[in-house]
Biopython code that builds the backbone (N, CA, C, O; Angstrom):
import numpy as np
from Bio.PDB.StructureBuilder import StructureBuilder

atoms = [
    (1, "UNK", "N", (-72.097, 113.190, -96.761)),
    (1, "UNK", "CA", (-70.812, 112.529, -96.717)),
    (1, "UNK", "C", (-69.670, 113.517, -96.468)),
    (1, "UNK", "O", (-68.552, 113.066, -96.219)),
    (2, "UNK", "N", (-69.894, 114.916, -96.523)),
    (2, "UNK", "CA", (-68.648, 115.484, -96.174)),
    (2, "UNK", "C", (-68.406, 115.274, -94.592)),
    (2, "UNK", "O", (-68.966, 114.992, -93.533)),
    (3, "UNK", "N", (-67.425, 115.540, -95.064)),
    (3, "UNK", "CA", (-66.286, 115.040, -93.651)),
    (3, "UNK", "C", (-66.189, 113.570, -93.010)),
    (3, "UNK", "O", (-65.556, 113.149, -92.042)),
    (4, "UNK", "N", (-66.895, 113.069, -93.752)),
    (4, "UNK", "CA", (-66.822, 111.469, -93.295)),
    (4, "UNK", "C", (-65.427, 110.895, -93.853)),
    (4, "UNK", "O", (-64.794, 111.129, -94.883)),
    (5, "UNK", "N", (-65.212, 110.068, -92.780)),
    (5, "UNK", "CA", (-64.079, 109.749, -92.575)),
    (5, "UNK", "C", (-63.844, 108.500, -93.636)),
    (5, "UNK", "O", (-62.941, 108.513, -94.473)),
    (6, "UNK", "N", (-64.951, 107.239, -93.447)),
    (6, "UNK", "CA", (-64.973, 106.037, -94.464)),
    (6, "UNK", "C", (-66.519, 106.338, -95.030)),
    (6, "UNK", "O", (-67.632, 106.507, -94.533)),
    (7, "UNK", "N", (-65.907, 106.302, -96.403)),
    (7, "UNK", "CA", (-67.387, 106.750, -97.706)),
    (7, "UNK", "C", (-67.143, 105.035, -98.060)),
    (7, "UNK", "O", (-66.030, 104.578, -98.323)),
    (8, "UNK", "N", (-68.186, 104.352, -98.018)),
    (8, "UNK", "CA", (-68.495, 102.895, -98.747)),
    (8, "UNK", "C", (-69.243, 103.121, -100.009)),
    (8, "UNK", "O", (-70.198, 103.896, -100.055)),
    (9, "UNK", "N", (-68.927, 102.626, -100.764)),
    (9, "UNK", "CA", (-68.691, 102.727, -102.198)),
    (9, "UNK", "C", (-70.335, 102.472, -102.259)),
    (9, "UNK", "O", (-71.092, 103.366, -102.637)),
    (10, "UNK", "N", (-70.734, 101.364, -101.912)),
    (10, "UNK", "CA", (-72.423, 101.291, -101.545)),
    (10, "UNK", "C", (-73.354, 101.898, -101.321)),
    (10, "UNK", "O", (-74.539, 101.935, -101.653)),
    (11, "UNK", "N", (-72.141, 102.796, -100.193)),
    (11, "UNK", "CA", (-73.206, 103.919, -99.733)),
    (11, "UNK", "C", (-73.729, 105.380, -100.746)),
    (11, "UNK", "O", (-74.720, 106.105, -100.660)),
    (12, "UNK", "N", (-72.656, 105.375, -101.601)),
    (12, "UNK", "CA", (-72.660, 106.919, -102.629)),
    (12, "UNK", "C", (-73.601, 106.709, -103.630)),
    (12, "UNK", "O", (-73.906, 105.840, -104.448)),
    (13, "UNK", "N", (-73.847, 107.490, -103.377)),
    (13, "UNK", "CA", (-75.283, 107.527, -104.685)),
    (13, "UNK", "C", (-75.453, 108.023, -105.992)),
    (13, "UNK", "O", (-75.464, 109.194, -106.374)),
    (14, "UNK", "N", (-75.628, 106.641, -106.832)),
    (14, "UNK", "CA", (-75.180, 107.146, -108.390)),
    (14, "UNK", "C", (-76.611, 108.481, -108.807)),
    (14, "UNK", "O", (-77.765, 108.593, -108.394)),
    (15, "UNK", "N", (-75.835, 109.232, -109.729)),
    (15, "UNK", "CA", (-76.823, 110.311, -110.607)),
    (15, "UNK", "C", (-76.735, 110.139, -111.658)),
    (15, "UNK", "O", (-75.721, 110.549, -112.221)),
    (16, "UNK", "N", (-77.711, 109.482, -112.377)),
    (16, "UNK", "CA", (-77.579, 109.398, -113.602)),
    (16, "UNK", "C", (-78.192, 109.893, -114.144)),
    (16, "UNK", "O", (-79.412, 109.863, -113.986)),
    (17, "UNK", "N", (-77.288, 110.891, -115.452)),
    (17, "UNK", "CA", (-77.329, 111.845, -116.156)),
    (17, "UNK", "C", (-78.218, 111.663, -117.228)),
    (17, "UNK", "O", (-78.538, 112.736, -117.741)),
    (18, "UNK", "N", (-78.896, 110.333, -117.913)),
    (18, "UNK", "CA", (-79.137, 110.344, -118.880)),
    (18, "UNK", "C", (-78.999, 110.026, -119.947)),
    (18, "UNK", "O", (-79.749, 109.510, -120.774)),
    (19, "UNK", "N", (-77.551, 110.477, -119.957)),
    (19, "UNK", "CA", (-77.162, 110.393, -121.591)),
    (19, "UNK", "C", (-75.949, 109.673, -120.954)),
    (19, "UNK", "O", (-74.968, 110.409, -120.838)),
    (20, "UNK", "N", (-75.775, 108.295, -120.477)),
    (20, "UNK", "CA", (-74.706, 108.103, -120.553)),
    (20, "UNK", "C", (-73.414, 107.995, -119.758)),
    (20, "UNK", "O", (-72.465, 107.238, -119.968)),
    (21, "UNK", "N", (-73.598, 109.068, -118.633)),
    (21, "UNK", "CA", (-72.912, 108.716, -117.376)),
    (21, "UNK", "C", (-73.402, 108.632, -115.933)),
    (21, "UNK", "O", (-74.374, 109.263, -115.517)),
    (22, "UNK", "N", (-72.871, 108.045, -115.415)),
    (22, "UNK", "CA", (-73.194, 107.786, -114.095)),
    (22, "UNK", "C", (-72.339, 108.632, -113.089)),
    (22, "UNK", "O", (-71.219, 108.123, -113.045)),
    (23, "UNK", "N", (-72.409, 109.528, -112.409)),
    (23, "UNK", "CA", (-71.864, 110.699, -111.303)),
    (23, "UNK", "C", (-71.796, 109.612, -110.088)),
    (23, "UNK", "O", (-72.813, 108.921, -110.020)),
    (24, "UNK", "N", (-71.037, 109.397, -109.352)),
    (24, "UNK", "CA", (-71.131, 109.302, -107.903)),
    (24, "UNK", "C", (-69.895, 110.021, -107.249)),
    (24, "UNK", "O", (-68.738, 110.087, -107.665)),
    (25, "UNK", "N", (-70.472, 110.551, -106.087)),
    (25, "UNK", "CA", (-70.032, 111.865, -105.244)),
    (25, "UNK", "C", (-69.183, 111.147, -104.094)),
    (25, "UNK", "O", (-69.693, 110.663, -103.084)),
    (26, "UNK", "N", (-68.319, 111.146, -104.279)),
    (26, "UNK", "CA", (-67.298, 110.018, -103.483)),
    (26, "UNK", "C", (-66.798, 110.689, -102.003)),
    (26, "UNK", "O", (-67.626, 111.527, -101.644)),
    (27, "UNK", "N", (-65.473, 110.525, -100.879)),
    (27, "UNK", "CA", (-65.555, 111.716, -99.965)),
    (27, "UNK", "C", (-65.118, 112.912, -100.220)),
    (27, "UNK", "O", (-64.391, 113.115, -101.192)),
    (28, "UNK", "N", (-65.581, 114.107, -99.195)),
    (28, "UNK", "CA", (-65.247, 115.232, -99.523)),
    (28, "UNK", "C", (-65.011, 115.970, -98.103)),
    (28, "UNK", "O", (-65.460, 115.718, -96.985)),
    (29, "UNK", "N", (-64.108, 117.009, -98.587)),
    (29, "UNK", "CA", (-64.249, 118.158, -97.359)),
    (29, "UNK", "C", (-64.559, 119.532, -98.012)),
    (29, "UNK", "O", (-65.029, 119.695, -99.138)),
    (30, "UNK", "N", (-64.129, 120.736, -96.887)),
    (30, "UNK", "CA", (-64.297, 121.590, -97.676)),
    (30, "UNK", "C", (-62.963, 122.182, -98.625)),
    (30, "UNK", "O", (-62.827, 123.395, -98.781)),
    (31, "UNK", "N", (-62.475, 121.677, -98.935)),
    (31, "UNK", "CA", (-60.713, 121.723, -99.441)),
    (31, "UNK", "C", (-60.533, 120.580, -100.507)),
    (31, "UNK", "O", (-59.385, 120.362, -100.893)),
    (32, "UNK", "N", (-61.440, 119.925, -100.952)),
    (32, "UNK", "CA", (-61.115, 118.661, -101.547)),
    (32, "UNK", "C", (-62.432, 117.539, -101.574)),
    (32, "UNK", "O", (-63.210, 117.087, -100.733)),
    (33, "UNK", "N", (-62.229, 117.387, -102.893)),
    (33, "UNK", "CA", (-63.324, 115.839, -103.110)),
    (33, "UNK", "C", (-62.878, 114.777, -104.211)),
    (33, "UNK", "O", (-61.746, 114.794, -104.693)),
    (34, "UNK", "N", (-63.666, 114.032, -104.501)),
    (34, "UNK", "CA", (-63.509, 112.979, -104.622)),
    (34, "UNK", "C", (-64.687, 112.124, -105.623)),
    (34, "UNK", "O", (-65.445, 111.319, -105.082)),
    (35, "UNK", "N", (-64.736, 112.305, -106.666)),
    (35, "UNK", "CA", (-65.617, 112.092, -107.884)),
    (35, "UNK", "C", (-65.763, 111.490, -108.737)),
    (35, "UNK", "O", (-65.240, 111.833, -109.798)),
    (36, "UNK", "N", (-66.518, 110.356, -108.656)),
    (36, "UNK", "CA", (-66.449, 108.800, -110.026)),
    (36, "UNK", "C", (-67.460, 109.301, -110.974)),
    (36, "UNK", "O", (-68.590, 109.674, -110.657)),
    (37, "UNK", "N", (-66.917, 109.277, -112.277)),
    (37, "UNK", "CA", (-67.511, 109.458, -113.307)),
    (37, "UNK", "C", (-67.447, 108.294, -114.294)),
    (37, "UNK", "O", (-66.435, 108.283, -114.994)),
    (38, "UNK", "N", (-68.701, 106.903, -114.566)),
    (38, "UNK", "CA", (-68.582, 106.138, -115.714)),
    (38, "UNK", "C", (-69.693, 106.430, -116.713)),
    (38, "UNK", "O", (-70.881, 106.754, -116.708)),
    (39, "UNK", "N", (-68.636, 106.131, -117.642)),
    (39, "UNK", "CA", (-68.885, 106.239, -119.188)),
    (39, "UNK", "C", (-69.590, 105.406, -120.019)),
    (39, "UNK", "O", (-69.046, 104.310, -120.152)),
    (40, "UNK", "N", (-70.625, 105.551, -120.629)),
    (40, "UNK", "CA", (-70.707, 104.835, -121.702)),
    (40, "UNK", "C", (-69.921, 105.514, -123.208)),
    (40, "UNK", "O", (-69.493, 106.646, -123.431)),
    (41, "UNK", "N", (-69.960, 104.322, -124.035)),
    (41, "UNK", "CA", (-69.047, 104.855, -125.192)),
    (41, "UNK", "C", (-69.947, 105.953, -125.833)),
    (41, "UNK", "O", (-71.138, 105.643, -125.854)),
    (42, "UNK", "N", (-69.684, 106.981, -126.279)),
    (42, "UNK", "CA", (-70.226, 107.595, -126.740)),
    (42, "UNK", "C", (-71.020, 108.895, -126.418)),
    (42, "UNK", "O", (-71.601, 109.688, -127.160)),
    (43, "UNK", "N", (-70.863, 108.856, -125.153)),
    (43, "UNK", "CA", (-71.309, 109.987, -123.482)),
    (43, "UNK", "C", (-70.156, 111.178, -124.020)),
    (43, "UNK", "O", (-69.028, 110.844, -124.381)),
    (44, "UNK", "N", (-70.582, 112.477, -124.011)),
    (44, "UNK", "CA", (-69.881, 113.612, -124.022)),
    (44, "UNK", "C", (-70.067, 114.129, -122.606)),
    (44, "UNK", "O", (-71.141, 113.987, -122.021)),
    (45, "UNK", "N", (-68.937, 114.777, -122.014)),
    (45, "UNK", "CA", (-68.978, 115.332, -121.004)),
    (45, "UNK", "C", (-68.526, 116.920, -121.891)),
    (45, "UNK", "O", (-67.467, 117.218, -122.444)),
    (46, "UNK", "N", (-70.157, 117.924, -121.692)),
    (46, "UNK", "CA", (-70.110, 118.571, -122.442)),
    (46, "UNK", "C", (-68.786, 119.803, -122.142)),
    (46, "UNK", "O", (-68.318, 119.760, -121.005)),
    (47, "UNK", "N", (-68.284, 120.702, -122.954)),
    (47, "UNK", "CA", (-67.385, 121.538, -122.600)),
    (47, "UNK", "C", (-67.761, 122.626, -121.290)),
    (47, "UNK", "O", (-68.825, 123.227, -121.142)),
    (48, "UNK", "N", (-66.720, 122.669, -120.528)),
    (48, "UNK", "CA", (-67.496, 123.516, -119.498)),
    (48, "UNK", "C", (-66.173, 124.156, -118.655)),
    (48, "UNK", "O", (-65.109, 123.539, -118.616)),
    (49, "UNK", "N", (-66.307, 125.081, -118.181)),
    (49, "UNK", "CA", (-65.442, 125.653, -116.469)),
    (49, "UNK", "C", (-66.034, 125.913, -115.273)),
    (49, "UNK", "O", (-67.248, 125.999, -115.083)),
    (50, "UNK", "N", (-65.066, 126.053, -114.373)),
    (50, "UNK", "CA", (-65.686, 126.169, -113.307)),
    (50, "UNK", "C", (-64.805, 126.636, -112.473)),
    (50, "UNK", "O", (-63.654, 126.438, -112.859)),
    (51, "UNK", "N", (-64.920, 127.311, -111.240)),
    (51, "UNK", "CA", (-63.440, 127.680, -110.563)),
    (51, "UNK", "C", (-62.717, 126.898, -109.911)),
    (51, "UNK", "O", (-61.844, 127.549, -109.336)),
    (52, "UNK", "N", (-62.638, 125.783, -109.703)),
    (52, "UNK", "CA", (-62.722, 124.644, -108.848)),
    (52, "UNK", "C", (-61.413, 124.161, -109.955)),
    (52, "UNK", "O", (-61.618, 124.068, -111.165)),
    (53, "UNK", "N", (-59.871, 123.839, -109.229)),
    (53, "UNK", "CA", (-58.925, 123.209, -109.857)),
    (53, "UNK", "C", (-59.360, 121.190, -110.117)),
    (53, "UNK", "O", (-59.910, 120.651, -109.157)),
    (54, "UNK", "N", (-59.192, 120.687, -110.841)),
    (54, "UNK", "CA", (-59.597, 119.777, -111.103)),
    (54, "UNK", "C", (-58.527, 118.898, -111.956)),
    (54, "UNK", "O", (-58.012, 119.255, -113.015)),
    (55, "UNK", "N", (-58.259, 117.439, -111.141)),
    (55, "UNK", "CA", (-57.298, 116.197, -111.859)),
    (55, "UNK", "C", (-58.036, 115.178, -112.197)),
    (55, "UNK", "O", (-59.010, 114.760, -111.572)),
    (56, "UNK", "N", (-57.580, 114.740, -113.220)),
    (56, "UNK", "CA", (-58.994, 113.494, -113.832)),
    (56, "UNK", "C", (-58.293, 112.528, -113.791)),
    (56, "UNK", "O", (-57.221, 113.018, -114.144)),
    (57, "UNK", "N", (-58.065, 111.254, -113.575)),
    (57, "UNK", "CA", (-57.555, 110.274, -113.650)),
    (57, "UNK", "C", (-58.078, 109.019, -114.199)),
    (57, "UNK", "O", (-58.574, 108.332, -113.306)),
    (58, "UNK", "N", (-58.137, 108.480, -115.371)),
    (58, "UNK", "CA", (-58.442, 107.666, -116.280)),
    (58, "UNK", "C", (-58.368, 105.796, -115.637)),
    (58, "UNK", "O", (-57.455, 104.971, -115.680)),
    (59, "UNK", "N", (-59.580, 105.734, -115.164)),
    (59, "UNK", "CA", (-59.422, 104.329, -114.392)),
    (59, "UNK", "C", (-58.836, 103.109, -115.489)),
    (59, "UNK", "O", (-57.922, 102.293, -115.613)),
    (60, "UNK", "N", (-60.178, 103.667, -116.239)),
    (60, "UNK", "CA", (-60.312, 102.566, -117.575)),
    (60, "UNK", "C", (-60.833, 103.067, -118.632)),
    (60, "UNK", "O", (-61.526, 104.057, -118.397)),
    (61, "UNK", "N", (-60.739, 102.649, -120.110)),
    (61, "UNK", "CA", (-61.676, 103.511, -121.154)),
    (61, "UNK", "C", (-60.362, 103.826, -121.680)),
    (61, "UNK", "O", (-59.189, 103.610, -121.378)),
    (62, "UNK", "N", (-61.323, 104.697, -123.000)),
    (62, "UNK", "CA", (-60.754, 105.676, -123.961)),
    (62, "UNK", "C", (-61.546, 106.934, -123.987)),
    (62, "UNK", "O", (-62.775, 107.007, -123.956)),
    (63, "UNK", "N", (-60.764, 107.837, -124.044)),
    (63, "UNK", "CA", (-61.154, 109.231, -123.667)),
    (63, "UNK", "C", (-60.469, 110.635, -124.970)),
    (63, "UNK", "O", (-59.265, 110.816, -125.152)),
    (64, "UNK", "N", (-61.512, 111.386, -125.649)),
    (64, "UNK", "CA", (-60.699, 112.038, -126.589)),
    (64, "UNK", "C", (-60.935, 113.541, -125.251)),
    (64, "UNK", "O", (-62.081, 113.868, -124.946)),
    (65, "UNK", "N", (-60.095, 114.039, -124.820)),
    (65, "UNK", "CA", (-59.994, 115.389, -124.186)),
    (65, "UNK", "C", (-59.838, 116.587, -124.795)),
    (65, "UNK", "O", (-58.872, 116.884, -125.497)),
    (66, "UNK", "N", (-60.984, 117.451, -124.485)),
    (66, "UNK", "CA", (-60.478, 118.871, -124.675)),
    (66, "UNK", "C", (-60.157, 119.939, -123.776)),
    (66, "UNK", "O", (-61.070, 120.463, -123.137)),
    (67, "UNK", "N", (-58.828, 120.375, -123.630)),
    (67, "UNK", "CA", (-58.576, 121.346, -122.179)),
    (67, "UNK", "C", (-58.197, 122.668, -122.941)),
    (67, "UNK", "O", (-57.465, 122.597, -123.929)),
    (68, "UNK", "N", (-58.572, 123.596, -122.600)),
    (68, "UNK", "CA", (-58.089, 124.843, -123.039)),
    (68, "UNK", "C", (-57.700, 125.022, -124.830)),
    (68, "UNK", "O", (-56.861, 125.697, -125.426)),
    (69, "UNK", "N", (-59.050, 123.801, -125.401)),
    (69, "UNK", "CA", (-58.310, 124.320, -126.738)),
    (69, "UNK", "C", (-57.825, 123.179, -127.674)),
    (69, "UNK", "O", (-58.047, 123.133, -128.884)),
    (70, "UNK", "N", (-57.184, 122.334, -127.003)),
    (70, "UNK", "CA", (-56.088, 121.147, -127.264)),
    (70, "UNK", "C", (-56.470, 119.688, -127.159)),
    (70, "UNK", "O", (-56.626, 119.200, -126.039)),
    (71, "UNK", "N", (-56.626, 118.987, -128.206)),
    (71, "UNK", "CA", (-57.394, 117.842, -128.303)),
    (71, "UNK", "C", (-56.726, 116.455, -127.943)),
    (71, "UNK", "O", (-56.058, 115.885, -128.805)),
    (72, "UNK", "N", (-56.842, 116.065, -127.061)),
    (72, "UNK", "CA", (-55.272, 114.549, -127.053)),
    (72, "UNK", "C", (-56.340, 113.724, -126.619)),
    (72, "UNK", "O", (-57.429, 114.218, -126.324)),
    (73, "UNK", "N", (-56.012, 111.928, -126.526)),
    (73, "UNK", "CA", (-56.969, 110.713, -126.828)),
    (73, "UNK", "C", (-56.087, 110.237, -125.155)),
    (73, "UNK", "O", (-54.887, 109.965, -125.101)),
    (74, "UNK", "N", (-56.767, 110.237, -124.283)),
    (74, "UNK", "CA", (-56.481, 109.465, -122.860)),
    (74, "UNK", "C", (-57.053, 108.076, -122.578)),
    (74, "UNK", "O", (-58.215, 107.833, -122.901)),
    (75, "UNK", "N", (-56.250, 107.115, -121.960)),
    (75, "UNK", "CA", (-56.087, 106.065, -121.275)),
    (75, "UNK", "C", (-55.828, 105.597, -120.428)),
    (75, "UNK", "O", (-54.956, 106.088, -119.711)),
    (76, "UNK", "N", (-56.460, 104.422, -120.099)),
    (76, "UNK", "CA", (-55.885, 103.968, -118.113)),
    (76, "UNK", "C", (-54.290, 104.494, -117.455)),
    (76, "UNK", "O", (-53.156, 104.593, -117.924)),
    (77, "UNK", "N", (-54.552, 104.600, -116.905)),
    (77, "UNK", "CA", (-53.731, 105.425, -116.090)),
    (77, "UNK", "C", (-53.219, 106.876, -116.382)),
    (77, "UNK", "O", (-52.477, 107.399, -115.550)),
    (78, "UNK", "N", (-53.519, 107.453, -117.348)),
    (78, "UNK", "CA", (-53.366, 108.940, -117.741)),
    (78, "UNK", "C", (-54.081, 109.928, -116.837)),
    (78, "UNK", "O", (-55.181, 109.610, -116.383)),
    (79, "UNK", "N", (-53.555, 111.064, -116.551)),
    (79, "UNK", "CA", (-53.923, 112.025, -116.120)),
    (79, "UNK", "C", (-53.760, 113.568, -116.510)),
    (79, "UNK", "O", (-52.723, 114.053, -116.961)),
    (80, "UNK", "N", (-54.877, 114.220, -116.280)),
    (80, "UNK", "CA", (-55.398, 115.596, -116.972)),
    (80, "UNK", "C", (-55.310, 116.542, -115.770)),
    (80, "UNK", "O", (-56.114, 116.349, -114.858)),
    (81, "UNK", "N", (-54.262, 117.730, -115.643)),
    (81, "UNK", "CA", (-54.484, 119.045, -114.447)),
    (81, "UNK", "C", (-55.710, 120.034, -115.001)),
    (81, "UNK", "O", (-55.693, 120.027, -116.232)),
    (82, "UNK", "N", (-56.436, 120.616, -114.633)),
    (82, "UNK", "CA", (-57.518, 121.669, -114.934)),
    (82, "UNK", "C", (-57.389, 122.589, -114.060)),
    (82, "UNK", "O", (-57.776, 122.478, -112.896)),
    (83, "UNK", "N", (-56.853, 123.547, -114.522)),
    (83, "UNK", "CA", (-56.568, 125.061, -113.463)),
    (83, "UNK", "C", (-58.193, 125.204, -113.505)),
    (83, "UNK", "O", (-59.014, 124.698, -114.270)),
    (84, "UNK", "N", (-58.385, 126.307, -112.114)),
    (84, "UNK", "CA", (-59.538, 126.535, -112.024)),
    (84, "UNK", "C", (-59.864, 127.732, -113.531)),
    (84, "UNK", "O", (-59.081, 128.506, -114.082)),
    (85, "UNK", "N", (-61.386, 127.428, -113.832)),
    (85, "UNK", "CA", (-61.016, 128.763, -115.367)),
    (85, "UNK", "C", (-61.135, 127.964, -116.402)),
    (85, "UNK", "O", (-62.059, 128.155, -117.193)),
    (86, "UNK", "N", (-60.507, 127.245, -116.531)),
    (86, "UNK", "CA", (-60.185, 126.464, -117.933)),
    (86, "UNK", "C", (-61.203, 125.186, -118.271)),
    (86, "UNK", "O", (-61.410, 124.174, -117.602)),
    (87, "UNK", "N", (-61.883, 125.689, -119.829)),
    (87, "UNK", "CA", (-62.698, 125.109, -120.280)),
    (87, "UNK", "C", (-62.180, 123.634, -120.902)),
    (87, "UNK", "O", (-61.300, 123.553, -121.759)),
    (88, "UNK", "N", (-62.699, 122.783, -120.470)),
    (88, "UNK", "CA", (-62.786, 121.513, -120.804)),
    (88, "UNK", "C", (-64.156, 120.651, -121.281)),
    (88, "UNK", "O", (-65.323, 121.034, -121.362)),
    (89, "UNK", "N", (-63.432, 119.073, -121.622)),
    (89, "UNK", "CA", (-64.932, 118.014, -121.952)),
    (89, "UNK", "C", (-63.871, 117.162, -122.673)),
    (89, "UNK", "O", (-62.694, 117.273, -123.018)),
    (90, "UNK", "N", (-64.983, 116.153, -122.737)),
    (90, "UNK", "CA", (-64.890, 114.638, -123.465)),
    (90, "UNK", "C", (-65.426, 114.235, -124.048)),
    (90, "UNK", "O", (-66.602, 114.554, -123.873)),
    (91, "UNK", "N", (-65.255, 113.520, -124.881)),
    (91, "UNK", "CA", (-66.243, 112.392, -125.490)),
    (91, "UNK", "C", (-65.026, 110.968, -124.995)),
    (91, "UNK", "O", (-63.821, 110.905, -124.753)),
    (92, "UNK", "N", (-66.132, 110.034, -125.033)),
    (92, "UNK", "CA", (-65.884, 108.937, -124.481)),
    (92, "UNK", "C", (-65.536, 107.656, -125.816)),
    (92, "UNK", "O", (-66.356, 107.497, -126.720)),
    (93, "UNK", "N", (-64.572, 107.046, -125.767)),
    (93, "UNK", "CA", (-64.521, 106.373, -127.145)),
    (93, "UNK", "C", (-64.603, 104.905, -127.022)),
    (93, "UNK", "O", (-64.903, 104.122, -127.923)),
    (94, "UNK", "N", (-64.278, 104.602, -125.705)),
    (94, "UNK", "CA", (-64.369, 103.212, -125.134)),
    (94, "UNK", "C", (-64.869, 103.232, -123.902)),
    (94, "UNK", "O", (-64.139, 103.840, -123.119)),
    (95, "UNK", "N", (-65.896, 102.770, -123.410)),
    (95, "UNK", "CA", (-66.650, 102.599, -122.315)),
    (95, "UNK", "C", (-65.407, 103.076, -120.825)),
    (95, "UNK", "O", (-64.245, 102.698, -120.976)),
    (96, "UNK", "N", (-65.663, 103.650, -119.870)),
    (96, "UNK", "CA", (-64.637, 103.956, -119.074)),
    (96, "UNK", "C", (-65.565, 104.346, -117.596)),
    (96, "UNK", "O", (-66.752, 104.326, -117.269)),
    (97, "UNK", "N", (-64.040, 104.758, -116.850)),
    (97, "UNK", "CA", (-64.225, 105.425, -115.826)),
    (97, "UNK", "C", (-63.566, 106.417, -115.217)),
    (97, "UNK", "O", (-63.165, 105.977, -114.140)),
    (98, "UNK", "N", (-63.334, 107.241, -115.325)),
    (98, "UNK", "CA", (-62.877, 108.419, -114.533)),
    (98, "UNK", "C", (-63.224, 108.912, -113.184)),
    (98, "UNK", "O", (-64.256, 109.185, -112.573)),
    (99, "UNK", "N", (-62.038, 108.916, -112.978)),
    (99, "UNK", "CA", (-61.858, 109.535, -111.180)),
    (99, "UNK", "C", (-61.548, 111.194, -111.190)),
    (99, "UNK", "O", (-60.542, 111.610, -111.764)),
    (100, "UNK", "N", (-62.582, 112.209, -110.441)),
    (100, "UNK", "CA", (-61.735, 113.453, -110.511)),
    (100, "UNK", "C", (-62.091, 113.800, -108.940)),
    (100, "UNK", "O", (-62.918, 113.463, -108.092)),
    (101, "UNK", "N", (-60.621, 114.943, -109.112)),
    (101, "UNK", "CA", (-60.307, 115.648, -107.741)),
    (101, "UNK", "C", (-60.158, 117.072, -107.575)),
    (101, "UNK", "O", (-59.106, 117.711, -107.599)),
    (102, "UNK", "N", (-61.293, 117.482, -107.409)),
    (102, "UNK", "CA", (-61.716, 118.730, -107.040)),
    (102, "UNK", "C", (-60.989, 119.880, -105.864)),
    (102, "UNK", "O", (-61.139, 119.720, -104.653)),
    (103, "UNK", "N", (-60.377, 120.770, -106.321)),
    (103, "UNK", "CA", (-60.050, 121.453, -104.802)),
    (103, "UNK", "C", (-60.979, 122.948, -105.558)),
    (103, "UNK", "O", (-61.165, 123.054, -106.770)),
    (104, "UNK", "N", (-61.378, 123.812, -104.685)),
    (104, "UNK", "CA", (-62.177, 123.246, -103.359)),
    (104, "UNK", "C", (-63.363, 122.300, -104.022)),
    (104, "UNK", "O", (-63.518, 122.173, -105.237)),
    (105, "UNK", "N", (-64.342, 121.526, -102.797)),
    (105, "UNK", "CA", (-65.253, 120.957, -103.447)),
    (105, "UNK", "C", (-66.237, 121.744, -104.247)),
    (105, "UNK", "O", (-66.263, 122.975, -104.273)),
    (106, "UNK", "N", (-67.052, 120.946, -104.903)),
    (106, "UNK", "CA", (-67.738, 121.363, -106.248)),
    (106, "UNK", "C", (-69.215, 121.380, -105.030)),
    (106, "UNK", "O", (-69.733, 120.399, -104.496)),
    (107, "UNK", "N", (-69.586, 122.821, -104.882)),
    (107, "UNK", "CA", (-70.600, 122.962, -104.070)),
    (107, "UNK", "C", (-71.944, 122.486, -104.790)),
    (107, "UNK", "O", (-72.972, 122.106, -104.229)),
    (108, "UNK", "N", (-71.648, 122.618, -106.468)),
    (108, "UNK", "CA", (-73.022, 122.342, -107.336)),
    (108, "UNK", "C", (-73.529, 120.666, -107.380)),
    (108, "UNK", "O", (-74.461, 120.125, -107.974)),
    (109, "UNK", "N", (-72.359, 120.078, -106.379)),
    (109, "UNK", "CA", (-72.641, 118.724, -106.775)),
    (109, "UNK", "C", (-73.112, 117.736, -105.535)),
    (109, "UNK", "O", (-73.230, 116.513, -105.453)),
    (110, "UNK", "N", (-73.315, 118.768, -104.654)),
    (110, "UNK", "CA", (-73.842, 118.055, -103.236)),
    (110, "UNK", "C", (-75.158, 119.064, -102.737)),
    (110, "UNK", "O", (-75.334, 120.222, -103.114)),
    (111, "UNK", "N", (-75.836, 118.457, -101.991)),
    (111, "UNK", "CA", (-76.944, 119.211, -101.259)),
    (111, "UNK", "C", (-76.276, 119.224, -99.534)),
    (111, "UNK", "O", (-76.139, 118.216, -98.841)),
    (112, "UNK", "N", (-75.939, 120.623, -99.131)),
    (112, "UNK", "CA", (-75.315, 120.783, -97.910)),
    (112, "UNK", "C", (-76.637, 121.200, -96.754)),
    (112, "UNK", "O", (-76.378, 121.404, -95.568)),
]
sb = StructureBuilder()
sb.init_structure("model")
sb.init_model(0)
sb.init_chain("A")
sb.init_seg("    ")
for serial, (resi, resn, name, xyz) in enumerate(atoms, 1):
    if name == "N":
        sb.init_residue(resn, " ", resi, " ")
    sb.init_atom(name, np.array(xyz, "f"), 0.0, 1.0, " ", f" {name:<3s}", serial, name[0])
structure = sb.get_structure()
């Protein structure tokens, strides 16, 4: 799907993690992507970094966030900046969905 111009929602292919969330790899270039993450209640998105700047945008759900340290409770329409570096995660408190936006893309999350 990189560089495709129209990604159909049909077409992206869920990864499911297991424990709880569902990954789908939405469009991308090499400068930018595009990343659905749903939640079940109770799904941790474990703490982690990466160099890759990253905006999360809270479709739906309840979300307790940790960014660099600092614990705050997110909701629909809220949004989270992640410098590249900076350790983050979630736990999920109400079933949700999150949208994130990667610059550059997250090479660990596609097969090129």
């Amino acid at each position: 799907m990189k560089n495709d111009r129209w990604v159909f929602y049909k077409d992206a292919v869920p990864e499911d993690n297991k424990q709880g969330v569902v990954k789908r790899v939405l469009a991308y270039s090499d400068d930018l992507m595009c990343v659905e993450n749903r939640f079940e209640k109770g799904a941790v998105g474990a703490l982690h970094h990466h160099p890759n700047t990253q905006i999360t945008y809270v479709v739906s759900g309840k979300f307790e966030f940790t960014i660099d340290g600092v614990k705050k409770i997110v909701t629909q329409g809220d949004t989270m900046l992640k410098k590249d570096g900076v350790e983050h995660g979630c736990v999920c408190l109400e079933e949700g969905v999150l949208l994130d936006i990667f610059n550059p893309y997250r090479t660990d999350f596609v097969k090129d």
